[in-house]
C-alpha positions in Angstrom: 28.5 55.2 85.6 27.9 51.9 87.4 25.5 53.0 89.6 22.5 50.3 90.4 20.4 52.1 92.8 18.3 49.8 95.5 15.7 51.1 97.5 12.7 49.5 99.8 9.8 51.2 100.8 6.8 50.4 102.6 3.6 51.3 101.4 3.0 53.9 104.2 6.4 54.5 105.6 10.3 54.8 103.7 12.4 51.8 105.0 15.9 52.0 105.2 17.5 51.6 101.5 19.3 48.4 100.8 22.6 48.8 98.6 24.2 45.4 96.9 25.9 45.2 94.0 26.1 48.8 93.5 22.7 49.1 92.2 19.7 51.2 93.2 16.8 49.1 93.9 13.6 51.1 95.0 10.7 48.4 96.2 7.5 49.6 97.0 3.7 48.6 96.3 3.3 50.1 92.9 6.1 51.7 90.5 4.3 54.6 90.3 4.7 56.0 93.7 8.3 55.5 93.6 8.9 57.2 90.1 6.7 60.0 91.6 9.3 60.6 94.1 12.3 61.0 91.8 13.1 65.0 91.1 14.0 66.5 88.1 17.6 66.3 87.8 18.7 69.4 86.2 20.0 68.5 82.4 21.3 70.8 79.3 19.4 71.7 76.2 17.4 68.3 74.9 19.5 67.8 71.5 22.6 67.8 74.2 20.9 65.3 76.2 20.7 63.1 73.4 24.0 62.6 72.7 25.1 62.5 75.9 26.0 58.5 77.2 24.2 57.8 80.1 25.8 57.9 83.3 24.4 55.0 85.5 23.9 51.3 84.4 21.0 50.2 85.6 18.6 51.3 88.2 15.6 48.4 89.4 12.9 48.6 91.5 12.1 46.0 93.7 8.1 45.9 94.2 7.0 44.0 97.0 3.5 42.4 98.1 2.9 41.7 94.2 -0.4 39.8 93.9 -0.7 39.3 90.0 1.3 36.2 90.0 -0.5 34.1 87.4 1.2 30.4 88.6 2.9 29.7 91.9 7.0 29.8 91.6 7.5 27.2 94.6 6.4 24.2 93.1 9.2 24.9 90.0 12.2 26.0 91.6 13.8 24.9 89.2 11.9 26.0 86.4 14.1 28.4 84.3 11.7 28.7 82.0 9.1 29.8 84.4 11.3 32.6 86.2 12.2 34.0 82.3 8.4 34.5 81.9 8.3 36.0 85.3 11.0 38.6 84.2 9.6 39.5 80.6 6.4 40.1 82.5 8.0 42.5 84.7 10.1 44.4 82.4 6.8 44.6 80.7 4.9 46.1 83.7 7.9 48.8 83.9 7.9 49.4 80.5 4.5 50.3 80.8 5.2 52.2 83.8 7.9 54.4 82.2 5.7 55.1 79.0 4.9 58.6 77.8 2.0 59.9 80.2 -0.2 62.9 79.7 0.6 64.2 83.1 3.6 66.5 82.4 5.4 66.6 85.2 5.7 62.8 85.9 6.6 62.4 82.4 9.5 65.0 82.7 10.6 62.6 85.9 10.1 59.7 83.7 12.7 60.8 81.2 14.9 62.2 83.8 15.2 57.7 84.7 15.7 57.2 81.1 18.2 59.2 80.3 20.1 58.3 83.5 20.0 54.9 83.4 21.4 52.5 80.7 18.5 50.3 81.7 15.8 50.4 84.0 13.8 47.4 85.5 12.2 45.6 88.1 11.6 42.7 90.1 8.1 42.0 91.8 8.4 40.2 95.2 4.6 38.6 96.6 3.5 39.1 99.9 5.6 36.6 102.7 2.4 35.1 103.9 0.3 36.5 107.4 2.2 34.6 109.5 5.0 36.9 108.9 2.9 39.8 110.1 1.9 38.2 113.7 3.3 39.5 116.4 4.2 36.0 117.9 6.0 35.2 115.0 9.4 33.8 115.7 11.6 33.8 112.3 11.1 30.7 111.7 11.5 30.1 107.6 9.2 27.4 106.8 6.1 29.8 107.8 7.3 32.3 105.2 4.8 31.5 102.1 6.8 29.3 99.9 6.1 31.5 96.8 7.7 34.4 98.5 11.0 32.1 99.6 11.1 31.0 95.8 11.2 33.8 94.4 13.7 36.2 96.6 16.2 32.8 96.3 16.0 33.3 92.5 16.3 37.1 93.0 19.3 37.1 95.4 21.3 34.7 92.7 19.3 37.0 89.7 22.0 39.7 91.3 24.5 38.3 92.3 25.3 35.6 90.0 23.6 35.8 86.1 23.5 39.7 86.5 26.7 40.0 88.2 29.5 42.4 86.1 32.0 45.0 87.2 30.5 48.3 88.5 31.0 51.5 85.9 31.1 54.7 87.1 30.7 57.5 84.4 31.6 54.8 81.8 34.8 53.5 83.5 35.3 50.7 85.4 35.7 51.3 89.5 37.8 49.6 92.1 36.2 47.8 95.2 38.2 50.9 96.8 36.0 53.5 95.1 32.6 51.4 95.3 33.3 51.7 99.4 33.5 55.1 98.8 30.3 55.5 97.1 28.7 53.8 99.9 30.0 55.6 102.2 28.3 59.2 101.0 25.2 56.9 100.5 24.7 55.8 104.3 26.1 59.3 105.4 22.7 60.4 103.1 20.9 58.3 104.9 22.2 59.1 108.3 20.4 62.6 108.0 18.1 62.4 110.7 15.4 63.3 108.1 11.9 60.4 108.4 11.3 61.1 104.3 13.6 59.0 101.6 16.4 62.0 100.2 15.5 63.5 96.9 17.2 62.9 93.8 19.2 65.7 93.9 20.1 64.7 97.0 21.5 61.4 95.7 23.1 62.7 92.5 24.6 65.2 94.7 26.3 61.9 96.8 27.1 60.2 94.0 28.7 63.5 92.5 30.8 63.7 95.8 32.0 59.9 96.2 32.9 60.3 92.0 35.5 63.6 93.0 36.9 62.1 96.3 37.7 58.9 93.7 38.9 61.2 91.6 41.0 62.9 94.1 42.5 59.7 95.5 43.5 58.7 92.3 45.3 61.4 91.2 47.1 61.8 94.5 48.1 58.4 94.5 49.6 58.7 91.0 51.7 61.1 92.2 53.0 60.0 95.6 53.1 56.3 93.9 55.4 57.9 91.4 57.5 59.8 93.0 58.5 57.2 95.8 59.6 55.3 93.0 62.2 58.3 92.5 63.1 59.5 95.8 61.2 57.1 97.8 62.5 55.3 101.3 65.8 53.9 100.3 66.8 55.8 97.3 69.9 57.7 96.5 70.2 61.8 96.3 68.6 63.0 92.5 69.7 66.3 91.1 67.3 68.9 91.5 66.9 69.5 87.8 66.1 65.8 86.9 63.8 65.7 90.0 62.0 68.8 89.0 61.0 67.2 85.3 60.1 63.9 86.5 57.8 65.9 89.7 56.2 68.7 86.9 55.5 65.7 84.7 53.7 63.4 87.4 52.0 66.5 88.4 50.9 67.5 84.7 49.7 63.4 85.2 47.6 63.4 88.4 45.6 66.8 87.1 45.0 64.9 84.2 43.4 61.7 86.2 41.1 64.4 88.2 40.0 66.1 85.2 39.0 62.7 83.4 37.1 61.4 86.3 35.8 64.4 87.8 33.3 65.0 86.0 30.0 65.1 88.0 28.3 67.8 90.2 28.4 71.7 90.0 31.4 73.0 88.3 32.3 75.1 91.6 32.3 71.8 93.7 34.6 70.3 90.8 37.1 73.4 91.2 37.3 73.4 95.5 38.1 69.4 95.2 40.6 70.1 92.5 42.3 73.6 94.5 42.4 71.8 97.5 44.2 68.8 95.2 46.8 71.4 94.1 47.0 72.0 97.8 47.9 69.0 98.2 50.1 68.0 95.5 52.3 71.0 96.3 52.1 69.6 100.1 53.7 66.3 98.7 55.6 67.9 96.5 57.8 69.8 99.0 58.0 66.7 101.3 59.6 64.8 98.5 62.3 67.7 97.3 62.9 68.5 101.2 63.9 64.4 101.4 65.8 64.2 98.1 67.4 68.0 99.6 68.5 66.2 103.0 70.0 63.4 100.8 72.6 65.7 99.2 75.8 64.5 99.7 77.7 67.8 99.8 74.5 69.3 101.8 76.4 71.9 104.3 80.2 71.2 103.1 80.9 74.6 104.2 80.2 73.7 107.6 83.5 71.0 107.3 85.7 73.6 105.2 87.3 75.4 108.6 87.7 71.4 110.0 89.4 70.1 107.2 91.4 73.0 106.1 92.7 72.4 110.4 93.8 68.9 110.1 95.2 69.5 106.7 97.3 72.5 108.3 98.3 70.2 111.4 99.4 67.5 108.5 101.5 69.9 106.7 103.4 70.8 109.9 103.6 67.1 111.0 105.4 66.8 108.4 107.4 69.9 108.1 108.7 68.9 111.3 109.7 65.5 110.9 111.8 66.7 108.0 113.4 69.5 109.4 113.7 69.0 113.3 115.0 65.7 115.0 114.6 66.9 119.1 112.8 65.8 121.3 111.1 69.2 121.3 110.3 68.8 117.6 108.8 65.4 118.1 106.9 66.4 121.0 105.5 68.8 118.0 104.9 66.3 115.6 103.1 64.6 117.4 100.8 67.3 119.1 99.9 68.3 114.9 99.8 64.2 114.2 96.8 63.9 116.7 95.5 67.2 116.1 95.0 66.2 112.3 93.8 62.5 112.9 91.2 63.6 115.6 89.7 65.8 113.2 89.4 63.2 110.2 87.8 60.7 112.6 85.8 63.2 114.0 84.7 64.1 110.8 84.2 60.6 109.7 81.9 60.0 112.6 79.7 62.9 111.9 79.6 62.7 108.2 79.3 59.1 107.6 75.6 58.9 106.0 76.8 62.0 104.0 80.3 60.3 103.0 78.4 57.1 102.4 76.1 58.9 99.9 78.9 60.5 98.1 80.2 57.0 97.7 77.4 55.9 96.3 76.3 58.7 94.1 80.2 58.9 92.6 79.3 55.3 91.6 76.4 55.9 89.9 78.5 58.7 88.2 81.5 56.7 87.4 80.1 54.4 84.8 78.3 57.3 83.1 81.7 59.3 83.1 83.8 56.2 81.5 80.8 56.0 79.2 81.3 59.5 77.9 85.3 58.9 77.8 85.0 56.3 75.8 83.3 57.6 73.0 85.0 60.4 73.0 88.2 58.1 72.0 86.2 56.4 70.0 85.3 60.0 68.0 
């Protein structure tokens, strides 16, 4: 799962979380505190754990007022090798950090980040200078301490340029579409009302929701995407039987999508997103046969039978009459049944015409199928 987790807090008081780049970030004056405030996240037996991938890429903290800077960054901006010594100091101060402890119940939290997290690290951000912290102060860049601009200019292109790679989620590769969504559950998290920063349950509970709403879109897209393909806007009437295998096996399809992805959260949440799914897909399905249904070209041909069978009557007699009876009488007859049968075919022409236009079209798509059949049969 690409899930890089960013957070800031102040040392006394949570500030709002900052997401980029999909990853988790959580600053604060000293590791500790934050990894003090990550819950247990439930997990299986331990041999299960370990041989279970890990779901999230990478989760970094983002330490701020650091004040163990050995050299000043600003006068090498350009330094590369200076900012590499920078970061193998830092993944050095998390590594010791994350270590085994002999408090238990930190080090249970500690292993609950490793075995979440593909990789864990941080960056360490000094203090912007006191003229920052003045009440007079005005924004005005160049009083920021130049050690402080250095270093988040090299951090912001640290992220999103060298470190920069598409965003996994549960080891598959998400859309920008699903990343919104992820965001989405993340700032309704944080929309809570609540002063404290939400638990981890809390945000593997979000992230467990954004992962089956994905899920869900994706497999109700496959299907709709498909089926419009079949009996979509503009296409012809399709026979029940061959649109009922192509519907079961696009159906059979989109379960399969949801069942692949969905695989975060509580088994019960996983089962109410994929019910209300079926729901859903039955919904669409419905639509689609109730389109393709309307479409039929000899849809309600009774209703025509008592019409036609009227002007074909009134033609017959037309005729009889013509042959049999030369007065005036007789013509007058004639042509009574002549109108009687030619306002009933234009009528029926008027009324019918999408419906004789479709049988038009659906005996040509028959036709060459038919000659096809004839011809091998001569050929047998």
């Amino acid at each position: 799962m690409n899930q890089e987790n960013k957070q800031q807090e102040s040392p006394a008081k949570p500030s709002t979380p900052v997401e980029s780049q999909s990853e988790q970030v959580a600053g604060e004056n000293n590791v500790d505190a934050s990894v003090s405030e990550v819950k247990q996240v439930p997990t299986s037996t331990e041999d299960a754990v370990k041989h279970v991938k890990k779901p999230f890429q990478r989760l970094q903290f983002l330490v701020r007022d650091w004040q163990n800077f050995d050299k000043d960054y600003a006068d090498e901006e350009d330094s590369s090798e200076l900012f590499q010594e920078f970061l193998e100091a830092m993944q050095k101060y998390v590594n010791e950090v994350l270590r085994d402890r002999s408090l238990a119940d930190l080090q249970s939290t500690r292993d609950q980040i490793v075995r979440c997290f593909e990789k864990v690290d941080c960056f360490q951000l000094p203090h912007p200078g006191n003229a920052v912290t003045r009440k007079n102060y005005d924004g005005t860049i160049k009083k920021i301490d130049p050690n402080f601009r250095g270093l988040v200019n090299r951090y912001v292109r640290y992220i999103f340029d060298d470190q920069l790679e598409p965003k996994e989620v549960n080891h598959r590769q998400i859309t920008g579409r699903e990343l919104k969504a992820y965001f989405e559950v993340y700032a309704k998290m944080f929309q809570t009302g609540e002063k404290t920063f939400p638990k981890a349950m809390t945000m593997l509970d979000a992230t467990a929701e954004a992962n089956n709403r994905n899920a869900y879109d994706m497999a109700l897209a496959h299907y709709k995407a498909n089926m419009d393909l079949v009996v979509g806007e503009g296409k012809s009437f399709v026979k029940e039987v061959e649109l009922t295998l192509k519907s079961d096996q696009y159906y059979k399809t989109s379960l399969a999508i949801f069942d692949e992805v969905a695989t975060m959260g509580s088994p019960s949440v996983i089962l109410k997103c994929r019910q209300s799914l079926v729901e859903n897909l039955e919904s669409e399905k419905k639509r689609y046969f109730t389109t393709n249904a309307l479409r039929n070209p000899f849809k309600d041909a009774e209703l025509y039978v008592i019409p036609i069978a009227v002007a074909i009557a009134a033609w017959f007699l037309a005729v009889f009459t013509d042959k049999t009876c030369s007065t005036d009488f007789c013509e007058r007859v004639e042509d009574t049944f002549v109108n009687v049968y030619l306002f009933v075919f234009f009528g029926l022409l008027v009324v019918t015409w999408k419906q004789v236009r479709g049988i038009f079209l659906y005996l040509k798509e028959l036709a060459p199928i038919v000659v096809d059949h004839l011809n091998k049969a001569n050929r047998k």
